[in-house]
BADREN-851416 format. One line per field, with one value per residue (C-alpha): residue number from 1; residue in one letter; z, y, x. Coordinates in Angstrom, 2 decimals, decimal comma. Each point is the difference from the previous one (the first is absolute). Example, Ala and Ser with C-alpha at 12.3 -4.5 7.8 and 13.67 -1.06 7.14 Angstrom:
<rs>
n [1 | 2]
res [a | s]
w [7,80 | -0,66]
v [-4,50 | 3,44]
u [12,30 | 1,37]
</rs>
This chain:
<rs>
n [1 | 2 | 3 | 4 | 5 | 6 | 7 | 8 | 9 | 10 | 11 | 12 | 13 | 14 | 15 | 16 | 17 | 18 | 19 | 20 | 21 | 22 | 23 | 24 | 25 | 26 | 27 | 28 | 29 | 30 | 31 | 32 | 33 | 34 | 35 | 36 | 37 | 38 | 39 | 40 | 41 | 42 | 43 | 44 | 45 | 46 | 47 | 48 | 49 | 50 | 51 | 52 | 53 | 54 | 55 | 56 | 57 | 58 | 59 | 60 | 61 | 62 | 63 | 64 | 65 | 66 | 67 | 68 | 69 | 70 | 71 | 72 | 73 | 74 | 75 | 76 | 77 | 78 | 79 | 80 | 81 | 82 | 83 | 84 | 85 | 86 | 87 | 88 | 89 | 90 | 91 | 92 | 93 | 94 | 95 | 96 | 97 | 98 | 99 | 100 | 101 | 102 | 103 | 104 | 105 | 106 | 107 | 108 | 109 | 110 | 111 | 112 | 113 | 114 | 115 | 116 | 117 | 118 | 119 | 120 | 121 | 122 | 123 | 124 | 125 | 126 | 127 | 128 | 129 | 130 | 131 | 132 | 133 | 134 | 135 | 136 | 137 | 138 | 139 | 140 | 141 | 142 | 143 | 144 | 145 | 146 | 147 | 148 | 149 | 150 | 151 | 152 | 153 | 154 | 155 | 156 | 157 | 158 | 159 | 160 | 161 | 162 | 163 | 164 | 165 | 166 | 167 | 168 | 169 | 170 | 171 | 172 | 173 | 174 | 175 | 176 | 177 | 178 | 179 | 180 | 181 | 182 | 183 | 184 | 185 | 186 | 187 | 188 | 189 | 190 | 191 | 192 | 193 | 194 | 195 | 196 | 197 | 198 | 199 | 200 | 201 | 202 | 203 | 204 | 205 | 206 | 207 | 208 | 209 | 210 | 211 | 212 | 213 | 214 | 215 | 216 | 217 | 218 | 219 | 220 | 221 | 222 | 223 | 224 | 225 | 226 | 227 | 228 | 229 | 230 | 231 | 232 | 233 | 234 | 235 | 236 | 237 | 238 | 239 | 240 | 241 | 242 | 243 | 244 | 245 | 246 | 247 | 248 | 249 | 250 | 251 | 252 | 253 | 254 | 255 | 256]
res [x | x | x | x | x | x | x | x | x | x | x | x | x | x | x | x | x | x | x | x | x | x | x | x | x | x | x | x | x | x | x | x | x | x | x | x | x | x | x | x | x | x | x | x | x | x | x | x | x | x | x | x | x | x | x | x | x | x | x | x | x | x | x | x | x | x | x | x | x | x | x | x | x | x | x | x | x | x | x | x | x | x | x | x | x | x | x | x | x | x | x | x | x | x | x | x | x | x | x | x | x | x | x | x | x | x | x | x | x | x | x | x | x | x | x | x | x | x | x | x | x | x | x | x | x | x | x | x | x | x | x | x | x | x | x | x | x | x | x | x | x | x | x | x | x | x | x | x | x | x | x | x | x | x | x | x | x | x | x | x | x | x | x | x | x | x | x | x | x | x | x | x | x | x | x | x | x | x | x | x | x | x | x | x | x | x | x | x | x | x | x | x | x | x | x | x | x | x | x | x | x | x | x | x | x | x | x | x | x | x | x | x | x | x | x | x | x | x | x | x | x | x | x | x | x | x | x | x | x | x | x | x | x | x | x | x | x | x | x | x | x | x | x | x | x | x | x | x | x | x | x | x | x | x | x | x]
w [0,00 | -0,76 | 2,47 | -0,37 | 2,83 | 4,25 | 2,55 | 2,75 | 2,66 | -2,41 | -0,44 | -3,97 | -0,90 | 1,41 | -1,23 | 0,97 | 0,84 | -0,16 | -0,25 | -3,04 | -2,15 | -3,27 | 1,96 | 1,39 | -3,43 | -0,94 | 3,11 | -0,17 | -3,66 | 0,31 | 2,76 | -1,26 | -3,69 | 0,91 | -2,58 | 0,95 | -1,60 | 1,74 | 3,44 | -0,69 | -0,04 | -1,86 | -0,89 | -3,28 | -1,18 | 3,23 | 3,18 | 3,36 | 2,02 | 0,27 | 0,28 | 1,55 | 0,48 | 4,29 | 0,64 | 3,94 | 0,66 | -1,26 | 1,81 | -2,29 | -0,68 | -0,96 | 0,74 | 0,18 | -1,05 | 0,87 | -2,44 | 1,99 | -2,31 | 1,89 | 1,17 | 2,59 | 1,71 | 0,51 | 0,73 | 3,03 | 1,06 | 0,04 | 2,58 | 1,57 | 1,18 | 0,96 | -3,01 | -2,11 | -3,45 | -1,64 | -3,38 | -0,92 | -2,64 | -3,44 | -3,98 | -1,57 | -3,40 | -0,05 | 4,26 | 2,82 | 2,53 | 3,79 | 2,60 | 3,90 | 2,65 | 2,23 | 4,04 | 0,23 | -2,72 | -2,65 | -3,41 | -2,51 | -3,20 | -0,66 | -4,06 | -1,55 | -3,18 | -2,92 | -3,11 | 1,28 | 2,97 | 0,19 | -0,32 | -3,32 | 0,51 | 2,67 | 0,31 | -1,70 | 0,29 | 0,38 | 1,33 | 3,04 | 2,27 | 3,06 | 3,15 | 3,52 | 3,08 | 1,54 | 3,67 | 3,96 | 1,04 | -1,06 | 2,94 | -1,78 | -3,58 | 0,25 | 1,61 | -2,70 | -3,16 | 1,47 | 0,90 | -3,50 | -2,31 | 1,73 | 0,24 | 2,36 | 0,69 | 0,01 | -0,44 | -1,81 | -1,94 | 2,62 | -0,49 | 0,61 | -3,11 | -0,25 | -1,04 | -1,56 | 1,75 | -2,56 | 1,47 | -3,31 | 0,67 | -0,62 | 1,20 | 2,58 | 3,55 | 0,90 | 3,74 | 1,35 | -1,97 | 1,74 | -3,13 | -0,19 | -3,89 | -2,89 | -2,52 | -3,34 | -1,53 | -3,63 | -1,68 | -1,12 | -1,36 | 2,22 | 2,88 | -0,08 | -3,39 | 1,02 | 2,86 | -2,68 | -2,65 | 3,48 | 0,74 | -3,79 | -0,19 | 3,10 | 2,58 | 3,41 | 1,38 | 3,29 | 1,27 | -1,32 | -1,94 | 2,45 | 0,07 | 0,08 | -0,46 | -3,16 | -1,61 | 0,87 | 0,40 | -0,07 | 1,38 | -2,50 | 0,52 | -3,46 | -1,04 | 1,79 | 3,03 | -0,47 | 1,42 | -1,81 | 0,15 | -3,15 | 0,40 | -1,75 | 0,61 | 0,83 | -1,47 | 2,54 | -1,02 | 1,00 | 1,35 | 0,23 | 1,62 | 0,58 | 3,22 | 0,46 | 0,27 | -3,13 | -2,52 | 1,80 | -0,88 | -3,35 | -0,41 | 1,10 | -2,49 | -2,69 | 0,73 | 1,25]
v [0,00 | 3,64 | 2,40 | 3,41 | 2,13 | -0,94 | 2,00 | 1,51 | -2,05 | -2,99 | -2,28 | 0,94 | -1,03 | -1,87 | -0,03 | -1,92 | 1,66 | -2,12 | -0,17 | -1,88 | 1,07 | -2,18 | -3,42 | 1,05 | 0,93 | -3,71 | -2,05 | 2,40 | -0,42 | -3,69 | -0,39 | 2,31 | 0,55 | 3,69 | 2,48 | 2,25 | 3,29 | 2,69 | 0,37 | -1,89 | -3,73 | -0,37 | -3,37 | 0,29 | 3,12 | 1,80 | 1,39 | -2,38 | 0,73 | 2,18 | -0,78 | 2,29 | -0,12 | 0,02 | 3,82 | 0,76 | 2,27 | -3,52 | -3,21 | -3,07 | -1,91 | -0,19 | 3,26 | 0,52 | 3,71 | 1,48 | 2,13 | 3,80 | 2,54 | 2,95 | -1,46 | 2,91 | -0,10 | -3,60 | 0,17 | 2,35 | -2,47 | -2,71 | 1,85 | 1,66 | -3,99 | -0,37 | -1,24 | 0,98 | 1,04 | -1,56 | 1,37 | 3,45 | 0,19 | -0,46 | 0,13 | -3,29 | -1,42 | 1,15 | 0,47 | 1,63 | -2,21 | 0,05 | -2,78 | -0,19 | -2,14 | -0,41 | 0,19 | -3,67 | 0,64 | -1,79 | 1,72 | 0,63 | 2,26 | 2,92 | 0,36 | 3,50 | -0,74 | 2,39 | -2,13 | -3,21 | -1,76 | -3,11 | -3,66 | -0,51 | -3,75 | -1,20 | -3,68 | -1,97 | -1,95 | 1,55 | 3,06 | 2,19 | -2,01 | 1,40 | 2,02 | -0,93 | 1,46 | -2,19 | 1,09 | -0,97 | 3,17 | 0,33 | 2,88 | 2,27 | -1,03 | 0,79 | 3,27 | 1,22 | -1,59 | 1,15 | 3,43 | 0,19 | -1,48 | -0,40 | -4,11 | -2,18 | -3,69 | -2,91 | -4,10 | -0,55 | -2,82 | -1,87 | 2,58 | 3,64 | 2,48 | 3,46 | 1,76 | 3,76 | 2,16 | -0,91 | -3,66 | -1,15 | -2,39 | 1,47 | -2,24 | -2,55 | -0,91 | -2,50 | -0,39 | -2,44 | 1,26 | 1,39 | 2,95 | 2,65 | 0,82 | -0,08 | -2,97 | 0,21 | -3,62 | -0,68 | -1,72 | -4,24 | -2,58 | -2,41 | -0,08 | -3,19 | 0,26 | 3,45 | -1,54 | -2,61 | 2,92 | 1,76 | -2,29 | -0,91 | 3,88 | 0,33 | 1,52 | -1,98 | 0,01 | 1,51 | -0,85 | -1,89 | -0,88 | 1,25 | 1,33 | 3,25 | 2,12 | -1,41 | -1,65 | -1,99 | 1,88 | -0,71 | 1,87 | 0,07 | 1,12 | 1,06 | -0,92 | 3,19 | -0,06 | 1,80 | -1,18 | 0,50 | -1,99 | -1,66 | -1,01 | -2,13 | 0,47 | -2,44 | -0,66 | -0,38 | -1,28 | 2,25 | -1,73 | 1,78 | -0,94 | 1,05 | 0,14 | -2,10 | 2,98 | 1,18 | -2,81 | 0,02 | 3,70 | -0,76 | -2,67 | 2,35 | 2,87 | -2,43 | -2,88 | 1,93]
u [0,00 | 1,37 | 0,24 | -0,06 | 0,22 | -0,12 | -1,81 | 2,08 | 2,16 | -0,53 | 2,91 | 1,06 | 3,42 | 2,60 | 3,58 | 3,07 | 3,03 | 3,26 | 3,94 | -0,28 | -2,93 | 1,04 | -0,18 | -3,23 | -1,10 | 0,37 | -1,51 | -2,78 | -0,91 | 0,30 | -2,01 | -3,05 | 0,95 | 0,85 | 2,03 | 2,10 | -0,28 | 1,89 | -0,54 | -3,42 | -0,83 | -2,89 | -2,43 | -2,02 | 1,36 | -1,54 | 1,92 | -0,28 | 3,01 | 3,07 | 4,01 | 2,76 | 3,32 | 1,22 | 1,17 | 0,70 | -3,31 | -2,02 | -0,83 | 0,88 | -3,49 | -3,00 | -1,82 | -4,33 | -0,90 | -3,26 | -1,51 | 0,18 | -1,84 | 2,05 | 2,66 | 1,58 | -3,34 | 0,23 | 3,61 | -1,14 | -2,48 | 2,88 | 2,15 | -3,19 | -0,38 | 3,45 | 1,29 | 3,16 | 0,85 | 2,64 | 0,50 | -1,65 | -2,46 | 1,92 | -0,99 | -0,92 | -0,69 | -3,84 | 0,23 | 1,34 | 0,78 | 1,33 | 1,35 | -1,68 | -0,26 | -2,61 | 0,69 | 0,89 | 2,35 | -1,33 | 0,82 | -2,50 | -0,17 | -2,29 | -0,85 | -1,78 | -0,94 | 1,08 | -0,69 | 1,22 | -2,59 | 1,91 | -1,38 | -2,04 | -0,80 | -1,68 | -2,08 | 2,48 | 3,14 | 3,21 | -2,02 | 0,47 | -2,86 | -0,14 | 2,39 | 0,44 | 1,64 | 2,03 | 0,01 | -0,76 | -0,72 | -3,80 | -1,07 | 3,18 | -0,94 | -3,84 | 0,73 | 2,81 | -2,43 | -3,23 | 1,65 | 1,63 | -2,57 | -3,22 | 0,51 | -1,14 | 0,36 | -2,15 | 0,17 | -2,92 | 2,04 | 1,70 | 3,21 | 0,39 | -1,30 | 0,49 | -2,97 | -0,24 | -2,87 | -2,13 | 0,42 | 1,89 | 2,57 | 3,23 | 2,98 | 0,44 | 1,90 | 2,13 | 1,19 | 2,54 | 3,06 | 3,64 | 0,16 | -2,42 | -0,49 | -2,53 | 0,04 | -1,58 | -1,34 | -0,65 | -2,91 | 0,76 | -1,89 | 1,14 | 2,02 | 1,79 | 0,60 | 2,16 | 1,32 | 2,03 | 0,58 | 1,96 | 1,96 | 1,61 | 0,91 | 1,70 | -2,60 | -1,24 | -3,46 | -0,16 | -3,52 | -3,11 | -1,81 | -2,68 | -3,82 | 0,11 | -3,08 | -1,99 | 3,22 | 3,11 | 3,15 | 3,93 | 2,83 | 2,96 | 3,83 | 1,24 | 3,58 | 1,49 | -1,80 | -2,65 | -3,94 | -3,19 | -3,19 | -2,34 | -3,50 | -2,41 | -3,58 | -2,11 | -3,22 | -3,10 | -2,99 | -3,07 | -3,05 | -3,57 | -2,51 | -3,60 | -2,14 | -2,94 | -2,71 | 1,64 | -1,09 | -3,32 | -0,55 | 1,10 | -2,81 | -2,51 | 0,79 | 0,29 | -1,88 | -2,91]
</rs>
């Protein structure tokens, strides 16, 4: 599915920032059929994800941005919540862009649109699926995201979901873990399938496969170290059903 644009404080692009962007390049585009063009990888012609090259005033890894219409007013809001900026708003291909962290110190990216909104696939394989906050603080996390964005929690699907204040879901939370960061997963057709195609090019599996929300979900290590997550949704089958008094109302009105 193309996308075209993402409201506010939605997760919108993720790029991976690395020592050695070439041999990324490659385990990337054999994993998910990615191209690299530029600082782009794309999948059927059509941005999904970004690649940079480590610089000191950049985390190496995978990095979620959050679409931030104006981004020094949200930039405020991060340090308003005790959080920190990392790298000043800068000029992008199509973007301006900026580098925070929240007050756990979890690092995130904030994206204003100029052109460029990020992800235009979504719903597929080799897709950006889906963000989570990895994190065991979730009193100091729901005060800096609620604070920031307007999010709140909730486990409606057996694991913690961000949702916007227009109760869309937004991103998820996963407790239990000794780092505090945000990890992007992309979109598979089938997990175990993945978890083979890892292993041939030099990557590890670091968790799962597990149930996760509506799909089943792996934790990879790529070939330099770095962690992301895939997913594969899972179909459920949808039953209806109709109350007794129901049927009998419908055999009054139609059978009189």
């Amino acid at each position: 599915m193309r996308i075209r644009g993402f409201a506010p404080s939605t997760p919108c692009w993720a790029e991976l920032t690395t020592s050695d962007p070439a041999r990324a390049a490659r385990f990337y585009a054999d994993l998910f059929g990615w191209e690299l063009d530029g600082d782009r990888f794309l999948l059927d012609g059509r941005p999904v994800a970004g690649l940079a090259r480590s610089r000191p005033d950049r985390p190496e890894g995978w990095l979620t941005y959050l679409a931030a219409p104006d981004l020094e007013q949200t930039i405020q809001r991060v340090e308003g919540a005790y959080g920190r900026t990392l790298v000043r708003p800068e000029e992008r291909s199509g973007a301006r862009s900026a580098i925070v962290a929240d007050s756990s110190g979890a690092i995130f990216g904030l994206w204003q649109a100029a052109g460029f909104a990020g992800a235009q696939l979504r719903g597929e394989p080799g897709a950006m699926a889906w963000s989570d906050l990895l994190t065991d603080g979730i009193g100091q996390a729901t005060a800096f995201y609620g604070s920031v964005f307007g999010w709140s929690l909730t486990h409606e699907f057996g694991s913690g979901e961000w949702l916007t204040e227009a109760h869309d879901s937004v991103a998820g939370l996963i407790t239990g873990r000794y780092d505090f960061r945000w990890q992007p997963s992309f979109q598979v057709g089938d997990c175990l399938d993945l978890i083979d195609k890892v292993a041939r090019l030099g990557g590890r599996v670091a968790a799962g496969p597990m149930e996760m929300g509506l799909g089943k979900y792996v934790e990879i290590i790529d070939p330099l170290g770095t962690p992301f997550a895939v997913t594969a949704p899972v179909p459920r089958p949808v039953e209806l059903s109709v109350a007794y008094n129901d049927i009998i109302g419908l055999e009054l009105t139609y059978g009189g």
